[in-house]
Rosetta silent file (secondary structure, phi, psi, omega in degrees, C-alpha in Angstrom):
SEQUENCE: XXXXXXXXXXXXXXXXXXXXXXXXXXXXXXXXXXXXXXXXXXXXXXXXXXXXXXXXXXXXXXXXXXXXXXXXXXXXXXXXXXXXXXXXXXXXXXXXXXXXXXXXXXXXXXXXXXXXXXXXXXXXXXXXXXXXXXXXXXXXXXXXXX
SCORE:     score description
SCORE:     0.000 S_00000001
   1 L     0.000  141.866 -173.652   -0.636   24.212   -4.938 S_00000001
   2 L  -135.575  125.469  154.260    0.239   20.769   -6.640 S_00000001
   3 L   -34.763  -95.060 -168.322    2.701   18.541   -5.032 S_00000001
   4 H   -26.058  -66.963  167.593    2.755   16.592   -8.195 S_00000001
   5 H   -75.179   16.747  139.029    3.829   19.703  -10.747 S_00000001
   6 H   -98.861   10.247  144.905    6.198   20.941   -8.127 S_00000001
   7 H   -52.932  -63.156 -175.004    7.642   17.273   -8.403 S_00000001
   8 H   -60.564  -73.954  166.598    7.770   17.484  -11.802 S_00000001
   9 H   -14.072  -61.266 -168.477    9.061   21.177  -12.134 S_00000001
  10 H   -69.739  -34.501 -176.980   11.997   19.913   -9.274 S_00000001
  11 H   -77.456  -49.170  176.713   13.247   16.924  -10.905 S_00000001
  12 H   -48.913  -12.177  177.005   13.308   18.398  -14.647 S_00000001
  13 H   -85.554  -35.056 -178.701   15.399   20.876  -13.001 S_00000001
  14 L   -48.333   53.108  175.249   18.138   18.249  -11.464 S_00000001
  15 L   -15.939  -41.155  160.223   21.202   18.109  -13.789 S_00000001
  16 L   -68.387  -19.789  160.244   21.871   14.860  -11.984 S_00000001
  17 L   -77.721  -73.429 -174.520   18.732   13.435  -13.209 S_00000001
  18 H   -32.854  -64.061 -165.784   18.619   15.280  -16.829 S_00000001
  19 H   -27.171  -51.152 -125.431   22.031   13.971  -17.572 S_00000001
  20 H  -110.169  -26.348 -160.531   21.050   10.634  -16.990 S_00000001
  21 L  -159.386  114.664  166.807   16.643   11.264  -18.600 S_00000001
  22 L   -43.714  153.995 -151.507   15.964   14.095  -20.953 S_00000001
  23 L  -106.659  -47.134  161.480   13.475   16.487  -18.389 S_00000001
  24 L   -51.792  -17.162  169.671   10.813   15.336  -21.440 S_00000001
  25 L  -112.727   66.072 -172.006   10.890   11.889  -20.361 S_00000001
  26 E  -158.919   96.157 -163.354    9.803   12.376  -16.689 S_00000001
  27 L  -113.227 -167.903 -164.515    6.113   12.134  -17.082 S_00000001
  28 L  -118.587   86.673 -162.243    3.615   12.489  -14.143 S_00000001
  29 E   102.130 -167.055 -153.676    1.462    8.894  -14.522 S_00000001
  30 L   -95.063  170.891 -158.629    2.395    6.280  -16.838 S_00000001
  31 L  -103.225  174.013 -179.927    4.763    6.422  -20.051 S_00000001
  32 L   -85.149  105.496  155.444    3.209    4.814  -23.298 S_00000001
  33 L   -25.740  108.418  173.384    4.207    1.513  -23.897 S_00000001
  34 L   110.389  -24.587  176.918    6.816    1.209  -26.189 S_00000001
  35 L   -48.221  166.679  172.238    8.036    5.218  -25.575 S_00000001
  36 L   -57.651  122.560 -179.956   11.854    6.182  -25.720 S_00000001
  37 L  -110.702 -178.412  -21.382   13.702    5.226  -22.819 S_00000001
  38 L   -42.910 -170.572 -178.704   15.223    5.952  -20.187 S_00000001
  39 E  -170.547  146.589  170.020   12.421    7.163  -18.590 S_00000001
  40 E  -111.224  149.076  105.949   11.120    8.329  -15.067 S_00000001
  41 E  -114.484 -160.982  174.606    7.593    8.110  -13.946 S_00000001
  42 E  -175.632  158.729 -165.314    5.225    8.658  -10.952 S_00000001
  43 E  -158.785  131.343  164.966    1.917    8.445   -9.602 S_00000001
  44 E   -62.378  111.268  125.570   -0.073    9.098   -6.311 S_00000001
  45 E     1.098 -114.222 -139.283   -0.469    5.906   -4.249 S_00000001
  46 E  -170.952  146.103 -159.975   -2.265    7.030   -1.224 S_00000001
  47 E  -177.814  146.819 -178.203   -2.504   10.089    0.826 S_00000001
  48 L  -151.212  119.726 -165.537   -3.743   11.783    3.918 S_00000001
  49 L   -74.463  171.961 -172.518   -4.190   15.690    5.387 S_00000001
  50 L  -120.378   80.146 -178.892   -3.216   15.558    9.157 S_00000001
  51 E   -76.129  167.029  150.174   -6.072   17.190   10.894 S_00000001
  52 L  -122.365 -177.099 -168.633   -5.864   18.004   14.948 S_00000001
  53 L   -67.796  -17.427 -156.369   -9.341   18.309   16.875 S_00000001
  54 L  -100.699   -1.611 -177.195  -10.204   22.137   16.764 S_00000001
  55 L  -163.255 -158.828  147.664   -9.221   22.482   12.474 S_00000001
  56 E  -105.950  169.448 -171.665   -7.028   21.342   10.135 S_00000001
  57 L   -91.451  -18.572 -150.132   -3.144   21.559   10.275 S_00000001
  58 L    49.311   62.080  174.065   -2.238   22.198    6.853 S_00000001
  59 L  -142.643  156.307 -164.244    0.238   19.325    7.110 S_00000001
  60 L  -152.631  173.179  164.650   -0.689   16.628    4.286 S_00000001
  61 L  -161.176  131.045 -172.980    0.935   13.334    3.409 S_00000001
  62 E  -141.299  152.400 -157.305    1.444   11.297    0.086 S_00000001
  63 E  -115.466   93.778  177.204    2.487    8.135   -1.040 S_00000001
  64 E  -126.077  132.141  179.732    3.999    8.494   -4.146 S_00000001
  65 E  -100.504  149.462 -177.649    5.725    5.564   -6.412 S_00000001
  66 E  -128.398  131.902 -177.663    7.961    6.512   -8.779 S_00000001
  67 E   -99.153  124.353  156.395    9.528    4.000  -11.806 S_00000001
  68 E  -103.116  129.502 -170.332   12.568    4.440  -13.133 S_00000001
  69 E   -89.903   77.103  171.578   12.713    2.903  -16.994 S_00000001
  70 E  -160.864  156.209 -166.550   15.783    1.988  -19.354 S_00000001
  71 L   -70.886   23.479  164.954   16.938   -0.538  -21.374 S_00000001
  72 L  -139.641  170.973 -175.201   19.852   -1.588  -19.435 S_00000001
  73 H   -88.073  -82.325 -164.898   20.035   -3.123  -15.403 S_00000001
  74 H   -45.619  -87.014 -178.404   23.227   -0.085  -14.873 S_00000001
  75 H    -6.200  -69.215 -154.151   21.302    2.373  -16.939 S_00000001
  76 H   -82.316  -40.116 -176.638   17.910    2.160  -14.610 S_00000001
  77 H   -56.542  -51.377  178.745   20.473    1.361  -11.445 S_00000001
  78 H   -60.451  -29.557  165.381   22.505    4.607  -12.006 S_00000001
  79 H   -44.439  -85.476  162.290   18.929    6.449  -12.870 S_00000001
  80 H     0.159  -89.320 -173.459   17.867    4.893   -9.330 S_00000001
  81 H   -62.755  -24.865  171.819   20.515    6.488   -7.307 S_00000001
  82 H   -58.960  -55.654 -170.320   20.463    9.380   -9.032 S_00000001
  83 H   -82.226  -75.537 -115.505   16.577   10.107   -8.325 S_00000001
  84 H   -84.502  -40.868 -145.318   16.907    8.319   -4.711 S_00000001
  85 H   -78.656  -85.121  158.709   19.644   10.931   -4.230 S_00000001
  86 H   -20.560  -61.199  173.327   17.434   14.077   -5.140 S_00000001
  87 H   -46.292  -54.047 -168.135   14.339   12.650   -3.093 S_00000001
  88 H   -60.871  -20.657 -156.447   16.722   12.785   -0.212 S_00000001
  89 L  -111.500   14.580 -164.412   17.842   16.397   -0.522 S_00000001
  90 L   -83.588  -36.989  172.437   14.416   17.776   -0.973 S_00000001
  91 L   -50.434  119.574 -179.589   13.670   17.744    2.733 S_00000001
  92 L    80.601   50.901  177.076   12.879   20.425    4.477 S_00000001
  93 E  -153.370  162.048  163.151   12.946   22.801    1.835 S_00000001
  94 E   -87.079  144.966  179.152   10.452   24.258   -1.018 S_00000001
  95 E  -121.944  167.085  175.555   10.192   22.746   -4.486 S_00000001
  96 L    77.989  178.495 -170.319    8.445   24.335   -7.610 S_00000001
  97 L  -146.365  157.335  160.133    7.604   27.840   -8.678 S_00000001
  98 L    97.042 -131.351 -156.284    4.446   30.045   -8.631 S_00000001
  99 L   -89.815  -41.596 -168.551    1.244   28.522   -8.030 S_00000001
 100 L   -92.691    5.011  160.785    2.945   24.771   -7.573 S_00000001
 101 L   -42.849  123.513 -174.796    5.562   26.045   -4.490 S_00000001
 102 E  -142.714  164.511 -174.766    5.381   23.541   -2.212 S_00000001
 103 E  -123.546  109.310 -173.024    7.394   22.990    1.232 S_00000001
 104 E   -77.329  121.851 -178.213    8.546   19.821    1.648 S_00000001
 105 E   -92.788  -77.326 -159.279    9.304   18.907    5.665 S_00000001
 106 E  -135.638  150.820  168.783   10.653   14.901    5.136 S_00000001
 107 E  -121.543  120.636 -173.791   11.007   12.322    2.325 S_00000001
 108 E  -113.506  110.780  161.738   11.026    8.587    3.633 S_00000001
 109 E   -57.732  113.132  157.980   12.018    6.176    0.729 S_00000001
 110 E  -133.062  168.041  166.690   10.389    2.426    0.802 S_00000001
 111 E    72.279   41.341  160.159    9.672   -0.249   -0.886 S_00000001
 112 E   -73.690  141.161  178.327   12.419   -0.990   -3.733 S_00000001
 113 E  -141.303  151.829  166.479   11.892   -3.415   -6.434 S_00000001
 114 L  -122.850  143.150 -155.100   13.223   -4.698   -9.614 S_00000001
 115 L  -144.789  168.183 -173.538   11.352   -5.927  -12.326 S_00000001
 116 E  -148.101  153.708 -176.809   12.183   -6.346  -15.768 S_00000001
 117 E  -111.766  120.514 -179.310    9.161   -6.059  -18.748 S_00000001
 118 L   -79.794  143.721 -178.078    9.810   -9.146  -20.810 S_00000001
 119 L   -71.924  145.403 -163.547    9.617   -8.384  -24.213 S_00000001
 120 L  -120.921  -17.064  178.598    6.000   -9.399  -26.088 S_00000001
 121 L  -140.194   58.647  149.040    7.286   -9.961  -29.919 S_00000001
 122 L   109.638  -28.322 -166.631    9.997  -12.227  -29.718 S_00000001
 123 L  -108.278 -165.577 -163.492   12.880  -10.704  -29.418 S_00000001
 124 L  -120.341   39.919  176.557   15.418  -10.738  -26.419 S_00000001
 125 L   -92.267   97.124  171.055   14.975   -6.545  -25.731 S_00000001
 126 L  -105.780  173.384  173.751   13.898   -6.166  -22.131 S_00000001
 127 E  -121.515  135.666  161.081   13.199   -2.927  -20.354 S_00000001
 128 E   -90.347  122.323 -167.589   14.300   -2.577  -16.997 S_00000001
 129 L  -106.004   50.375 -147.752   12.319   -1.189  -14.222 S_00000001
 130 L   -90.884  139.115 -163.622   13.064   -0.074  -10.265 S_00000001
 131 E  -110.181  139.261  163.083    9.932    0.962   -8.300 S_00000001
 132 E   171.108  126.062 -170.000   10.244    2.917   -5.100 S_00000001
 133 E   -91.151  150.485  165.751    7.364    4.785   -2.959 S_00000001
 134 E   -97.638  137.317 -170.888    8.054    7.854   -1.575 S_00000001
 135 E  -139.694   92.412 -179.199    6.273    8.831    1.330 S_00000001
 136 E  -104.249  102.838  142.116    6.299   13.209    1.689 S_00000001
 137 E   -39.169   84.100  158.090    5.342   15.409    4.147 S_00000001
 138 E   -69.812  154.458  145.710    4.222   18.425    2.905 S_00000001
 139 L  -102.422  172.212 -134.169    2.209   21.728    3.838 S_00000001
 140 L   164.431  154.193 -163.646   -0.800   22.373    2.062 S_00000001
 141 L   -83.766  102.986  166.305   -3.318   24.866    1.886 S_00000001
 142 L  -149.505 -179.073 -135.277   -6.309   24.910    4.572 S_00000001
 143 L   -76.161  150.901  135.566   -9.557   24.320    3.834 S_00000001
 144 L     4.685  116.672  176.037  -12.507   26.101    5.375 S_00000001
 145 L  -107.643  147.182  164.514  -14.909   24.391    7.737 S_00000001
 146 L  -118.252    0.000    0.000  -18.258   25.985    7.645 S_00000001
């Protein structure tokens, strides 16, 4: 089971996101400098399984930030809220399909920021950027102690 492609899988599905970012521009790690905007990405942070003393719990936790991308300040703010929106409704439900199902217990939102990528040849084009970690509670699969 991968958090990350049932991330992916759940947002490309999210008509309120697609409207707003073709399901092709929602990559998993960083976009290519210079790529088509808007754009979403994301990337694991930090993460930790949730052992107790006699095993593990299968309870997991990850820190994931995710960048929203687009050549206007409303453009990545409507993007923002859109994705912010989604994160919120995922709790305490399963995302994904298959082999990536994963059951999300709570999504805690922190850390927004806005940044703007200054333009490097000259011209007065900036791309706008909003930042915000995710922090998810998952189950997970677990492992064997021998």
């Amino acid at each position: 089971m991968s958090l990350k492609a049932a991330l992916h899988q759940y947002l490309a599905a999210q008509s309120a996101i697609t409207t707003l970012v073709p399901a092709a521009r929602i990559f998993r790690g960083r976009r290519n400098t210079g790529s088509a905007l808007p754009a979403i990405t994301y990337f694991r942070v930090s993460g930790s399984d949730e052992d107790h003393q006699a095993a593990a719990s299968g309870l997991a936790t990850c820190r994931l930030q995710f960048d929203v991308w687009a050549s206007t300040d409303s453009g990545a703010e409507a993007i923002y809220a859109a994705l912010r929106a989604e994160l919120h409704t995922m709790q305490m439900t399963t995302i994904g399909t298959g082999g990536n199902a994963t059951s999300i217990d709570l999504v805690t939102l922190t850390n927004p920021i806005d940044k703007s990528d200054w333009p490097r040849d000259g011209s007065d084009t900036h791309t706008y950027n909003i930042s915000i970690d995710a922090v998810i509670k998952y189950r997970t699969t677990v492992p064997t102690f021998s």
